[in-house]
PyMOL CGO cylinders between C-alpha atoms (Angstrom):
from pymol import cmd
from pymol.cgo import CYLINDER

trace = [
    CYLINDER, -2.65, -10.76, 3.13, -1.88, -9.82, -0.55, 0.3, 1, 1, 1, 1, 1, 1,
    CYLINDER, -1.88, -9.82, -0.55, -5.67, -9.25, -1.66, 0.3, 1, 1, 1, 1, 1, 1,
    CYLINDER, -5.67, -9.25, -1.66, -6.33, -7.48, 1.77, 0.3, 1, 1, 1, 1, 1, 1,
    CYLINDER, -6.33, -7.48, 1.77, -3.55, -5.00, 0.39, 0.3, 1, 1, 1, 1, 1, 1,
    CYLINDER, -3.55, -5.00, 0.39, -4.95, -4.72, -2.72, 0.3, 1, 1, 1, 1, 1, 1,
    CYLINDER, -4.95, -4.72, -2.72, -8.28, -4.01, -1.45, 0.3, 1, 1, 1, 1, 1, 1,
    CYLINDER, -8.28, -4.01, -1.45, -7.06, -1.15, 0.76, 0.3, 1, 1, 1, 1, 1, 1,
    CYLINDER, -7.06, -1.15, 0.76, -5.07, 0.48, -2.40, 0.3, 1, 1, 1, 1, 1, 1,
    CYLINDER, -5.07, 0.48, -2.40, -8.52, -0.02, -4.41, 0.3, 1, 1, 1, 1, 1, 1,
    CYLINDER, -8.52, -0.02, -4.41, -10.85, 2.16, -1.81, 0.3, 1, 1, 1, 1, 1, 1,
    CYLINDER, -10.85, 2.16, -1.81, -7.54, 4.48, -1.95, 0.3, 1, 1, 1, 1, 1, 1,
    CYLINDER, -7.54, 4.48, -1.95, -7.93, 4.86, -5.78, 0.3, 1, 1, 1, 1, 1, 1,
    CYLINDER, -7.93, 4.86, -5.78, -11.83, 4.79, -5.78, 0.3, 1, 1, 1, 1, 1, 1,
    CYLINDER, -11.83, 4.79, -5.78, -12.15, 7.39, -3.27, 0.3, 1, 1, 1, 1, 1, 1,
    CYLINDER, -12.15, 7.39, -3.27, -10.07, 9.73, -5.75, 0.3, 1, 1, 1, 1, 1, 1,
    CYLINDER, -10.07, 9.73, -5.75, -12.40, 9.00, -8.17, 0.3, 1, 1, 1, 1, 1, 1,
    CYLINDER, -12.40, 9.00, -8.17, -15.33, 9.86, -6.13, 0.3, 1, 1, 1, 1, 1, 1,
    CYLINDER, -15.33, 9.86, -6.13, -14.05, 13.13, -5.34, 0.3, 1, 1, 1, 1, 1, 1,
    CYLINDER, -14.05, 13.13, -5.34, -13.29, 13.89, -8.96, 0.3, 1, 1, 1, 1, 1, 1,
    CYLINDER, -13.29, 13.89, -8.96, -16.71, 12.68, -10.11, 0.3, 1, 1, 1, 1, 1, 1,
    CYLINDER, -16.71, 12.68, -10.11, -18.64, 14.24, -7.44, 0.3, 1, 1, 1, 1, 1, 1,
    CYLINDER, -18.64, 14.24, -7.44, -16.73, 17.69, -8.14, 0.3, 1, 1, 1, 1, 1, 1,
    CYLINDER, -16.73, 17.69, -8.14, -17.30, 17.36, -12.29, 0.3, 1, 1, 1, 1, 1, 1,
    CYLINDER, -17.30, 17.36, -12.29, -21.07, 17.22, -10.54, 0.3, 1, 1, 1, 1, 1, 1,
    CYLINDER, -21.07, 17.22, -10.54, -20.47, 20.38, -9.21, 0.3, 1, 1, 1, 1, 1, 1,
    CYLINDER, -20.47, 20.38, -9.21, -18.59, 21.86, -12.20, 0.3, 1, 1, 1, 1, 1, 1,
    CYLINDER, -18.59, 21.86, -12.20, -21.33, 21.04, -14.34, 0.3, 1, 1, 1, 1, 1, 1,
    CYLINDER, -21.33, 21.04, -14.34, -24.15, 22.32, -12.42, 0.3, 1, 1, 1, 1, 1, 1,
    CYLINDER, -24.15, 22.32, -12.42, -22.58, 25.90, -12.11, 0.3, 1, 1, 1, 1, 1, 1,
    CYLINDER, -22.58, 25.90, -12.11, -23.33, 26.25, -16.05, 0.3, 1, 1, 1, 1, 1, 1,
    CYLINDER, -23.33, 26.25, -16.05, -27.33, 24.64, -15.82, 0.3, 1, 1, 1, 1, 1, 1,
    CYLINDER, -27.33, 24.64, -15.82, -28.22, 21.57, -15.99, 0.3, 1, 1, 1, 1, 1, 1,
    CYLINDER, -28.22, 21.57, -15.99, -25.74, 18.66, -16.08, 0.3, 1, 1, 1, 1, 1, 1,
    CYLINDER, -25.74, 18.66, -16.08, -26.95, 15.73, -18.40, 0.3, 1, 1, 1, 1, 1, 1,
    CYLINDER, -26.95, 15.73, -18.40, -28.07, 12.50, -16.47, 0.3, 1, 1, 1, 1, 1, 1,
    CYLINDER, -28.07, 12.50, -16.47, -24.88, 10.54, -17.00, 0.3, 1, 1, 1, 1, 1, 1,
    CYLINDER, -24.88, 10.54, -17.00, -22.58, 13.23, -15.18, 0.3, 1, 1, 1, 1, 1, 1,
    CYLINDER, -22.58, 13.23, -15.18, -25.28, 13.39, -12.14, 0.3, 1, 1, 1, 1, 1, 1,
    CYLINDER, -25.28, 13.39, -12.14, -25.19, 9.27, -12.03, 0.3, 1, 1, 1, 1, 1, 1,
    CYLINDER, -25.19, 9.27, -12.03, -21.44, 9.24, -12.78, 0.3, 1, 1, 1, 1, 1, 1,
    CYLINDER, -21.44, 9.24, -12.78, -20.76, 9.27, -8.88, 0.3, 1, 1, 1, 1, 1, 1,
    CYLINDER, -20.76, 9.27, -8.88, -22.71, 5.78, -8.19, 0.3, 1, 1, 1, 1, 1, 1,
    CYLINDER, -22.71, 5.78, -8.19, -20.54, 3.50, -9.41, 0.3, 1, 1, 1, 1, 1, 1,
    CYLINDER, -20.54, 3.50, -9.41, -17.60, 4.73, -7.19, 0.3, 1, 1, 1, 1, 1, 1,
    CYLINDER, -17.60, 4.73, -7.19, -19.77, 4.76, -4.34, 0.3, 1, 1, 1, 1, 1, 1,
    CYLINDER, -19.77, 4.76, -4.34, -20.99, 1.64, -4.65, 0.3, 1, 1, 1, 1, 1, 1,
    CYLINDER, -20.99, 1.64, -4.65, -17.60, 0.10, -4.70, 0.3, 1, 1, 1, 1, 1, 1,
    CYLINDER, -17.60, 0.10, -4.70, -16.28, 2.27, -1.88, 0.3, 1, 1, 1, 1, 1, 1,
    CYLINDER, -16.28, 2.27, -1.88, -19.11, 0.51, 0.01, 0.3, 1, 1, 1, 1, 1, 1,
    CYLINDER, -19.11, 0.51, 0.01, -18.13, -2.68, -0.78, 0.3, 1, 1, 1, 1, 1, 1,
    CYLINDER, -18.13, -2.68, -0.78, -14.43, -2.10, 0.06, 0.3, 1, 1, 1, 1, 1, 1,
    CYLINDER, -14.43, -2.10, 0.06, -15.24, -0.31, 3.04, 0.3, 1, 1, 1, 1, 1, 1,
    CYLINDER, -15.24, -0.31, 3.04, -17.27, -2.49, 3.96, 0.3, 1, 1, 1, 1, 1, 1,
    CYLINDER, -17.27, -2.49, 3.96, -14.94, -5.52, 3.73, 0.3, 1, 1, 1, 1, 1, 1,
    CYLINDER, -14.94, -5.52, 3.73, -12.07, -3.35, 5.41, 0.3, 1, 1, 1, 1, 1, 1,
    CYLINDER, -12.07, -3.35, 5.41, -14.51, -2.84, 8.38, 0.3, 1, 1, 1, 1, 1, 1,
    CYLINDER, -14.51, -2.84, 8.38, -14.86, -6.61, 8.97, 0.3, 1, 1, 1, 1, 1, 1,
    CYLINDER, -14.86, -6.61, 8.97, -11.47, -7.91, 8.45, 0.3, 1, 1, 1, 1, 1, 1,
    CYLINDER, -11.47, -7.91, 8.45, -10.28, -7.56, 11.75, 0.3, 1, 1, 1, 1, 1, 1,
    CYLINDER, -10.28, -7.56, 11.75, -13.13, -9.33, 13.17, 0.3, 1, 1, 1, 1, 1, 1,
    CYLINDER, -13.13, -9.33, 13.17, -12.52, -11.90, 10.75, 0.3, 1, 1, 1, 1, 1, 1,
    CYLINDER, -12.52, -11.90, 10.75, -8.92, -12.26, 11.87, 0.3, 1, 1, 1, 1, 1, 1,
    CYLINDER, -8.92, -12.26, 11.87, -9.37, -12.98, 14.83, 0.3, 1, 1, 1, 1, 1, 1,
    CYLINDER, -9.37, -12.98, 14.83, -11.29, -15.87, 14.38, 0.3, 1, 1, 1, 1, 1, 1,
    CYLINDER, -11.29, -15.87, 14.38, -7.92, -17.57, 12.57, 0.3, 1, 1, 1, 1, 1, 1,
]
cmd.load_cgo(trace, "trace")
């Protein structure tokens, strides 16, 4: 139960730093071109937040199989 709470506070705290990387994005674009490693700077994030949200999906399906 312990790492299923820890996941949840994870995609909590990954999801905040979506939206901030996502909105530097932004930011950056309103003065030209951003360089390549702002524009990629949301993947990572994402990625995880897939991964989490994935996992939080399917845990109570997997529950009930206990």
């Amino acid at each position: 139960m312990a790492f299923s709470r820890f996941i949840r506070q994870a995609h909590r705290w990954i999801s905040i730093i979506f939206t901030v990387t996502v909105a530097a994005n932004f930011a950056t674009m309103a003065f030209g071109t951003p360089p390549a490693g702002v524009v990629y700077s949301p993947l990572l994030p994402l990625f995880l937040l897939l991964f989490s949200g994935l996992y939080l999906f399917a845990l109570p399906y997997l529950a009930g199989r206990n």
